[in-house]
C-alpha positions in Angstrom: -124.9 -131.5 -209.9 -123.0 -128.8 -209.0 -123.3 -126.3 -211.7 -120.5 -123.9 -210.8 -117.9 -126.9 -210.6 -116.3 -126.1 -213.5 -114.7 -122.7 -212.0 -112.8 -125.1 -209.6 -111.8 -126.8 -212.3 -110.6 -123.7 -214.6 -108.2 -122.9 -211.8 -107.4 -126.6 -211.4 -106.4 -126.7 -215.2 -104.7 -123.6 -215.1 -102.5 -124.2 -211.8 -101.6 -127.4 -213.3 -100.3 -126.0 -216.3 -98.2 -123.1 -214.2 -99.7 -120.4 -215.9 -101.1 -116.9 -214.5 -104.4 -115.9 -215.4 -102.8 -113.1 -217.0 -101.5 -115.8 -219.5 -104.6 -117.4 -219.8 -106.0 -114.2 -220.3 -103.6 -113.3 -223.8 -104.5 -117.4 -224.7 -108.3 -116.3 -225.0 -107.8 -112.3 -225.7 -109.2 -111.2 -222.9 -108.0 -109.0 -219.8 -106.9 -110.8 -217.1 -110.1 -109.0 -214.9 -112.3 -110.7 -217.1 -110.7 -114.6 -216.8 -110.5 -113.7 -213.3 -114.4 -113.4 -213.1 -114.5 -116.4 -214.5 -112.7 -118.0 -212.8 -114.9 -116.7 -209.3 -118.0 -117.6 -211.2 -118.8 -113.7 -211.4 -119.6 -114.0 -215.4 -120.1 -117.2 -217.2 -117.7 -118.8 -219.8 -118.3 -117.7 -223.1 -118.7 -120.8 -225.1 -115.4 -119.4 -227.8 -113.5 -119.4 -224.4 -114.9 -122.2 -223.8 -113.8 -124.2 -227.0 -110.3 -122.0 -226.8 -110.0 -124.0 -223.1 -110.7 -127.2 -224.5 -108.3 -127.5 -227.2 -105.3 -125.7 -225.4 -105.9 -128.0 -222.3 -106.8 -131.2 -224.3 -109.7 -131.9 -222.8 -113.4 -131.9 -223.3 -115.5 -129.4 -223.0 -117.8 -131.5 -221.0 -114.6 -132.2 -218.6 -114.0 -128.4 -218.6 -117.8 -127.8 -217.5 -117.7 -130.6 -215.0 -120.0 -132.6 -216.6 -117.6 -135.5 -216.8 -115.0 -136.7 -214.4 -113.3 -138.2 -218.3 -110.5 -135.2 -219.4 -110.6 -137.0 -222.4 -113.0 -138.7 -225.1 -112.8 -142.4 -225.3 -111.8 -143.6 -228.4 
């Protein structure tokens, strides 16, 4: 498993939703440096970003770490 999928995946999410990581950045109150590293895989994901992701993107957080190929729960 590729364990630093889910950086792909953050800029997937937020290219789709035509935002800047600047804006993504203010979403989770951080600077846009910081998201940036995320987004590289320079510094992990804090799991409150993490959640934060989740519910602004609708998806799970198990989508958002690429540990499903499912954006969304079945129900």
């Amino acid at each position: 498993m590729d364990t630093m999928g889910y950086v792909k995946i953050l800029r997937d999410l937020r290219e789709d939703a035509d935002l800047t990581q600047t804006q993504v950045a203010e979403i989770l109150g951080t600077s846009q440096t910081m998201y940036a590293r995320y987004e590289r895989g320079a510094n992990e994901l804090p799991i409150h970003h993490l959640i934060k992701l989740s519910q602004y993107y609708g998806v799970t957080t198990d989508y958002l770490l690429g540990l499903s190929r499912e954006p969304h729960p079945h129900g």
